[in-house]
Each structure stands twice: as C-alpha cells, then as structure tokens.
N, C-alpha and C positions, 0 to 999 in steps of 0.2 A: 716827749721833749728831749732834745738833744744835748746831750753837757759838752761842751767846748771845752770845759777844762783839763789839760794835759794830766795823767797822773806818771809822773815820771821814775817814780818807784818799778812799775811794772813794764816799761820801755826796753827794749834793746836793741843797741847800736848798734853795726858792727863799721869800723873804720878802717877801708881798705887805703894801704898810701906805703910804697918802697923806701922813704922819709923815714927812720926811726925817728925824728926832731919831731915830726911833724906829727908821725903816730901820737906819741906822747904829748902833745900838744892839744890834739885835740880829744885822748883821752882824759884829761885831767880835767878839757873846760868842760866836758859832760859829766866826767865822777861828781865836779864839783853841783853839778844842776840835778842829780839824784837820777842819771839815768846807770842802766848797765851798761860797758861797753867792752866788746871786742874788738880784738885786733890780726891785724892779716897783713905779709907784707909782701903781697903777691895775689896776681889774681887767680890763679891758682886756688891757693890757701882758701882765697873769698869766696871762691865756690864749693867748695867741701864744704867749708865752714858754716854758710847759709842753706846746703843740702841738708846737713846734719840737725842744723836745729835754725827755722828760717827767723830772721830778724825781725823787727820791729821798720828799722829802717838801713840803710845801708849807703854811708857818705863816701866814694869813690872819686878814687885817683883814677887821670887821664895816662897819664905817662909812666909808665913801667913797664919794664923789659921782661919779655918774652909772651906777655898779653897786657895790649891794651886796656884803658877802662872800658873806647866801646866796644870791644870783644866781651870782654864778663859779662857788661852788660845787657849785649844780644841773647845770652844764653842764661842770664840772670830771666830773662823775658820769654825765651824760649819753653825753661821749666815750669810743669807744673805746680810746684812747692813753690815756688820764690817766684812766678810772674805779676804777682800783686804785691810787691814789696817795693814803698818807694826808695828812689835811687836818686839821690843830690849829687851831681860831681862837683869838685873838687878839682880847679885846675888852674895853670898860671896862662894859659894860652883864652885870650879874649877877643881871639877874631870871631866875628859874625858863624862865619861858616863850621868853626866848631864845635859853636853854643848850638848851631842847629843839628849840627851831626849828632850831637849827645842828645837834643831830646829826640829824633829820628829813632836814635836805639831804644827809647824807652825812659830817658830820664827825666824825673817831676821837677828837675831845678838844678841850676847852676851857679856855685860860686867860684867867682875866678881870686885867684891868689896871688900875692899876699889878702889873706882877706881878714875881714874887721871879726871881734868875738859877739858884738850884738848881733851883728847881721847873720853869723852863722847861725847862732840861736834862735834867731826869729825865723830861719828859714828852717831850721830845725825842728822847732815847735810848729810850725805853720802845716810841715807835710806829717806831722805826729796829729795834730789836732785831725787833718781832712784824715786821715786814716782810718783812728779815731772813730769820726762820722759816718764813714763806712762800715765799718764794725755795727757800728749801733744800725744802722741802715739796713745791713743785711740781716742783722738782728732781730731787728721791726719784722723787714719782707718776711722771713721766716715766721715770725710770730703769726703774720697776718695768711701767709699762706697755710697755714695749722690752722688756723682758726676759720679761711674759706674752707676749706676741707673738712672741719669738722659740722662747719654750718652747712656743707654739703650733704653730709653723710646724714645729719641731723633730719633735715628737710626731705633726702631721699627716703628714711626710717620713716618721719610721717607721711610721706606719701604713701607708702608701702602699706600703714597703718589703715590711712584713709581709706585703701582698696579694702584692702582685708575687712574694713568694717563693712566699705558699699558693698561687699560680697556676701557679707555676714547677715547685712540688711537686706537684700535681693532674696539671698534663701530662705529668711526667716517667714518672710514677703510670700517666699511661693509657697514654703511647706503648710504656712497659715493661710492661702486661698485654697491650695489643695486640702487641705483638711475642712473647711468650708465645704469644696464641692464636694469631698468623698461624704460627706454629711448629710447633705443633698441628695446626691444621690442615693447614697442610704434608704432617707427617707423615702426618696421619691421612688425608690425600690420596693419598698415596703408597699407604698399607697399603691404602688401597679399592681404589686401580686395579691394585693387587703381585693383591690377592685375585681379583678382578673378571676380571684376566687366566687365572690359574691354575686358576678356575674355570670360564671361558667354553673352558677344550676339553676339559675332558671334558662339560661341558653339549653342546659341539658336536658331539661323537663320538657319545655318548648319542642327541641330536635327530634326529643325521643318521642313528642305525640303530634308530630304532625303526620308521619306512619300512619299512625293508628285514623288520623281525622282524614288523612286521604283514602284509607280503604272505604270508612265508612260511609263517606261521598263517593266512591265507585258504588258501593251496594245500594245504595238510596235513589244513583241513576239507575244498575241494574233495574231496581224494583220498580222504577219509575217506567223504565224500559219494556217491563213485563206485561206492569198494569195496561201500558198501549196498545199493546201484543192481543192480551188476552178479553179487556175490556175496548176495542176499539170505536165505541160509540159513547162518548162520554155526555153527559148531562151539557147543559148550556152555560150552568157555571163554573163547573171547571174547565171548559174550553175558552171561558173571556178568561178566567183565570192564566190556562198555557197561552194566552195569546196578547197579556200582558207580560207574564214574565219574561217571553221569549225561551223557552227552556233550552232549546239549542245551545246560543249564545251562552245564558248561561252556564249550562255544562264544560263547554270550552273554555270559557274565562277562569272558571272557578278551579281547572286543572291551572291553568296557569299563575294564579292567584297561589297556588299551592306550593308550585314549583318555585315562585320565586321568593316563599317564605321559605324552601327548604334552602335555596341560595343563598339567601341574607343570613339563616341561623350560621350556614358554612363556614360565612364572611364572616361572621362575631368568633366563632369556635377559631379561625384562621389566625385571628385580633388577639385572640386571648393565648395564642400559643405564643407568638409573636412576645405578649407582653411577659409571656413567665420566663422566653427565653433572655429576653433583654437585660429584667431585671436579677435573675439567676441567684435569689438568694439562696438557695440549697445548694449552691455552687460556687461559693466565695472561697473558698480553695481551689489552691494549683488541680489542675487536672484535665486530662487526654479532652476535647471538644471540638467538633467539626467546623472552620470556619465559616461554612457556605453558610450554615445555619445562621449563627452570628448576625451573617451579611443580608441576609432574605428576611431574619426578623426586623430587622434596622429600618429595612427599604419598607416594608410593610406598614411601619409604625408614619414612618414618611412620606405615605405613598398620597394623604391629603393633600402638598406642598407640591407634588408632582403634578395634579390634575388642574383643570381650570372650574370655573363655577358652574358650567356646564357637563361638567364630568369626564371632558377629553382630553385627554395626554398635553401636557402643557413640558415638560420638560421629560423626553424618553430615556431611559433605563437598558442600556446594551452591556450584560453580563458573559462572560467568556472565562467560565473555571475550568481550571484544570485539575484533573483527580489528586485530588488531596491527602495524606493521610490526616487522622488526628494529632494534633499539635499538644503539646505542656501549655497552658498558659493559666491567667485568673481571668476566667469568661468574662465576668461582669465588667471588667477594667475594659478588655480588649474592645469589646461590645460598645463601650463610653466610647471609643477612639474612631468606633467607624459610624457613631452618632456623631460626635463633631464636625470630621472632615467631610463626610457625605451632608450634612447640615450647611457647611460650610459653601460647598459645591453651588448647592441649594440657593443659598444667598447671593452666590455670584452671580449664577444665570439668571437672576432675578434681577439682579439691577442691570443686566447689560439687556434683559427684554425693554428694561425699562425703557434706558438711554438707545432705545432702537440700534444692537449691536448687531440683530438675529436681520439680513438681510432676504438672503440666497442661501442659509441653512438654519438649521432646527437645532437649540439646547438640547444639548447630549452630554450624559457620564457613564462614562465606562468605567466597570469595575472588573480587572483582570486578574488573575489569580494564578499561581505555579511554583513550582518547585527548583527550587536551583539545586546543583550540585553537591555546593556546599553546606548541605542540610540547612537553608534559610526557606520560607515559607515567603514567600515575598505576595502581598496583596496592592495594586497599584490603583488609586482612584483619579482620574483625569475628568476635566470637564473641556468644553470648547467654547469657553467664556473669551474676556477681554486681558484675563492673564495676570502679573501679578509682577510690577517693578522690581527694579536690581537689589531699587533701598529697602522698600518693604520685607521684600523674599529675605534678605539680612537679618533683620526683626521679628518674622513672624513668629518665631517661638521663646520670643521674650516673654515673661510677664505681663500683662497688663497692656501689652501693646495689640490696639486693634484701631481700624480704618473704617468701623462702621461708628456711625452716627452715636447722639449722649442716647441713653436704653438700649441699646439693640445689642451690645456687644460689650462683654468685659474685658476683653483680651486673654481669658485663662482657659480656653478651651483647646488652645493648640498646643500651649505650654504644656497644661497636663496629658497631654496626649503623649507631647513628648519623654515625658516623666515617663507614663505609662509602659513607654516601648522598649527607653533608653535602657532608663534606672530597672526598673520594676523586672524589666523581659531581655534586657541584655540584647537586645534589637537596634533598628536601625531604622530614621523616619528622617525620610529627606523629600524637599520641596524643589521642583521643576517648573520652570514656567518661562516662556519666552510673552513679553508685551503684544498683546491682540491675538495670541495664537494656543490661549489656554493655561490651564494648570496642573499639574501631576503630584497628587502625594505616594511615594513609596513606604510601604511598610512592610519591613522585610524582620520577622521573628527566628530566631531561632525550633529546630526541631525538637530537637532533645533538650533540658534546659534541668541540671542535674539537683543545683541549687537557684530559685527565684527569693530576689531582695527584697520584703514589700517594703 
C-alpha cells in the first residue's frame, strides 16, 4: 500500500531564480514547511548543483541571463542523474505558448508569477507526493522482480531436483531389473549346465555303445551270411521263418536305424555343447573367447524357432564371419546379448509372416562379423522384416519400453543388452532401421579392454 503522505524532513529543493527577493522568498516559505532547500542564482549554478548531489525537486526560473530555464531544463532531462527529477517553473510570462514550451522541455508543472503561497505548496506537495509514489513504485517493481526471480530460480532448483530424482528412479529401476535378470539368468545358467551335465552321460554311454551294437549286428549278419553260404538248404522252418522277416530289408533298415541313432546322439552332444557354451559358468570372468562360438551356440539353442512344424527352414540363417581374433570380454553377458537381439529378430519375422509381409521373398537374418581398424570387433545382426519407426527406434533401449503384447515382452532385454555392451564393455550398440526395409543391430566391442566395469 502506498503512503501519500509527504515526509518533508527528508525533501530537497533546490530553488533556481536570478531574484535574490524571490530566492529568499521562496526559501523561507519551504524552511518554514520543514523541507531542505537550496539555492542557485543561475542556471549554471543549478546544474552543478543538481549534478553534485540531485534534488528532490527543483522550482525553476524562466528568465535569467545567460541560460534560460528551458535551457537547464533540456539538459536537466538530457542527464542521467537529474532526468527523473521533477521540475515546477516559475514564471511571470503566462502565454499559452510558454506554459507549453516549458512542459515540451520536460517540466511537471507551472506557476506563473506573482504567484499565491498555498498554490505553490500544493503544487509543491503534489509533484513531492507523485514522486514519492514512484519511489515506492519502483520499490515494489524491484521487490517483485527479486522475488519473480527467486521464484524462478526456486522452480528451476525443483525442476532440476524432479529430474535428478526421475533419473535416480530410472536407474534404480534398471540396476533392479538387471539384477533380476542377472538372477535369472544365473539361475537359468545353473539349471542348463545342472541339465547339460546329467544328460551328457547317458548321451555318452549311449554314443559310446552304439559302436559297439553296430559291430555286433555286422557279425550277427556276417554269421547269418555264413550259415546261407555254408548250409544253403535250410529246413522249412526257417525258410517261412527268413521269409517273414524279410532279412534283406531287414539288414538294410537296421544299418539305417543305427545310423540315425548315431545322428541324433551327435544332435544331443551338439545341444549339450551349445548349452555349456551359453551358459559359461566356468567362465564368468573377463577372458580371451571366440565369438563365432558364442554366435553358432545362440543359433543352435534357437534353431526350434527357426524351423516350421514340419521341420523346414521357416526363417534362414545367412552367416558371413570374418577371421576373428579372441576378444576380452564376460562370455556369459555377451552371449545374453546375441540371445536377445537374435530373439528379437526371431519375433519380428514372425509377426510380419504373420500379417503376410513375406510376398516375393523369404525371412532372413544375417549375421556379419569383422574387424575394423580401430580395434572394434563389430558384430552386425539385420533381419528383412517390416523394420522399426523413427519413434520406437528412439525408445528401444529404454526400460521397460516394449511393443509386444501384455506376456510376451518386458522391455528389458534390449536395455540390458545395452548395459551390457555400453557400461560393462566400453562398446557400442546402435539400432538401424528404415520402415518396411528391415532392422540392423550393430555391436561393435572393443579388442583389448584393459579394465572392464561389471
């Protein structure tokens, strides 16, 4: 709220006029109202004088020689010290045209002379009071522009906070689904190598005696072979005998029958390498490992997903490595990352089989492989799916973010991946994809890797 009331104590006048009558005339009506006041009897004088230490208010003579009043007064307005200082003339000239000249220069108010003592007063108080007002005015602005500014600053700090917190919440977010999955995985490392053991002896018992049951079925035909030879007039009942069993046939079958149990054990011993490489718990340390390995156990474990119900290539497999050396890395991790994205792959071409994308060509992923210059191991997996928007490709290694259906998909398979490569391998995992023309993940490791972060 604004106090209107004058305090005249803290006021100063200064009272330009080449009158000593009049100086002192109007100093005395002001001593006596409790203001300060100065005196000038020249304009001149009034501009030093208001330079030096600027006024309160300043009541100005028109006429005096060698500068007018609206001379001071132009340059009373001109400076920056004294441009805000009102200026009352003081004059005996009361034409129209020079009450307007004086406010042109700048002045708040005019009295013309002889003039009354109330009226000076009132007009005195009147531009002291607006003054005054301004004072407090800028006062206020000022206050209030401090206090938009600090409620800026304020709001910008909790913004700031806000982030820092959703940041804080994001990683807390991911480092607890990742340890989730590394849990999991764990486990489910554990139960592949628990299975993978338990199965690889009787696969070994098995492998190691089918040898032996196929020789003893070569000697069983030899001998059968013999007895034809040597007895060839056999009784009548082992002739309907050989001529139910068919023994021919037989024989033939029974090689084949052998063969493709020695095939299937091959498949299990293949499955079972497959899974000790995958899961690699003797190998949960940094250390030198072949990635093609890595890549050939992944696809192997996968290779269900690939086939159709009838057992024919349903999505083909076009590999292109280039000689490798052994890389630094934590197998087991890296291993998780081309289980995901080649998973990933997997799901895409599946739903664009679905929504009939596959016209005039065949679901295909390639997995290429090379060495760049700059000791990066770069591993590239593409598919020739339906591909993967500007928005998604934005997101896909957010948290939580995924575009399959409720069950099928958690969103943290790509993130950890990227953990995996980022953080973990000081690597580099980037996503390509144009709309209907496929998707490319690059994963580009470092060779040497002096220190790894787990």
């Amino acid at each position: 709220m604004i106090n209107n009331q004058v305090n005249a104590d803290k006021m100063d006048i200064l009272v330009v006029d080449d009158t000593p009558i009049n100086l002192r005339l109007l100093s005395n009506l002001l001593n006596e109202r409790g203001y300060e006041v100065r005196k000038a009897i020249s304009g001149k004088l009034a501009l030093l004088a208001a330079a030096s230490h600027p006024p309160d208010l300043i009541l100005l003579d028109i006429m005096m020689p060698e500068m007018d009043g609206y001379e001071v007064c132009q340059q009373l307005k001109a400076s920056p010290i004294t441009c805000d200082v009102p200026v009352i003339f003081l004059s005996a000239l009361d034409d129209v045209a020079d009450k307007m000249k004086a406010f042109d220069c700048g002045g708040a108010d005019y009295i013309t002379k002889p003039f009354q003592v109330k009226e000076v007063m009132a007009r005195v108080e009147n531009q002291l009071t607006i003054l005054q007002q301004k004072k407090q005015l800028k006062a206020q602005n000022i206050w209030l522009q401090k206090e938009i500014q600090e409620r800026q600053e304020t709001e910008l700090l909790l913004k700031a906070q806000r982030e820092k917190f959703q940041e804080a919440l994001q990683e807390l977010k991911r480092t607890q689904s990742q340890l989730v999955q590394t849990e999991k995985m764990s486990s489910l490392g554990q139960l592949v190598a628990g299975l993978a053991h338990e199965i690889n002896n009787p696969v070994t018992f098995i492998g190691g005696n089918i040898n032996h049951a196929y020789q003893y079925m070569q000697d069983l035909m030899d001998l059968i072979g013999l007895y034809q030879v040597e007895y060839p007039h056999q009784t009548p009942a082992i002739e309907e005998a050989l001529e139910l069993l068919d023994l021919a046939y037989v024989k033939g079958d029974l090689e084949k029958i052998i063969e493709s149990m020695k095939v299937g054990v091959e498949r299990i011993r293949n499955i079972i390498r497959s899974l000790q490489n995958f899961s690699r718990l003797d190998q949960a340390q940094v250390k030198p490992v072949d990635l093609h390995e890595g890549i050939d156990s992944t696809l192997i474990l996968l290779q269900s997903r690939l086939i159709n119900e009838s057992g024919k290539s349903k999505i083909q497999v076009v590999k292109r490595f280039a000689e490798l050396p052994r890389i630094t890395c934590y197998p087991a991790e890296i291993n998780q990352v081309f289980m995901n994205i080649l998973a990933n792959a997997i799901d895409a071409l599946e739903e664009a089989i679905q929504k009939g994308f596959f016209v005039d060509k065949n679901p295909l992923i390639t997995v290429c492989t090379k060495l760049e210059e700059n000791d990066l191991v770069v591993v590239n997996i593409s598919d020739n799916g339906m591909g993967i928007s500007e928005e998604v490709k934005n997101q896909i290694f957010n948290p939580f973010f995924t575009t399959k259906p409720v069950g099928r998909g958690t969103g943290l398979g790509l993130s950890i991946s990227y953990s995996i490569v980022v953080e973990a391998h000081g690597g580099q995992l980037n996503c390509f994809s144009i709309p209907g023309q496929g998707a490319e993940f690059k994963i580009a490791l470092p060779l040497n890797v002096d220190k790894l972060i787990k």
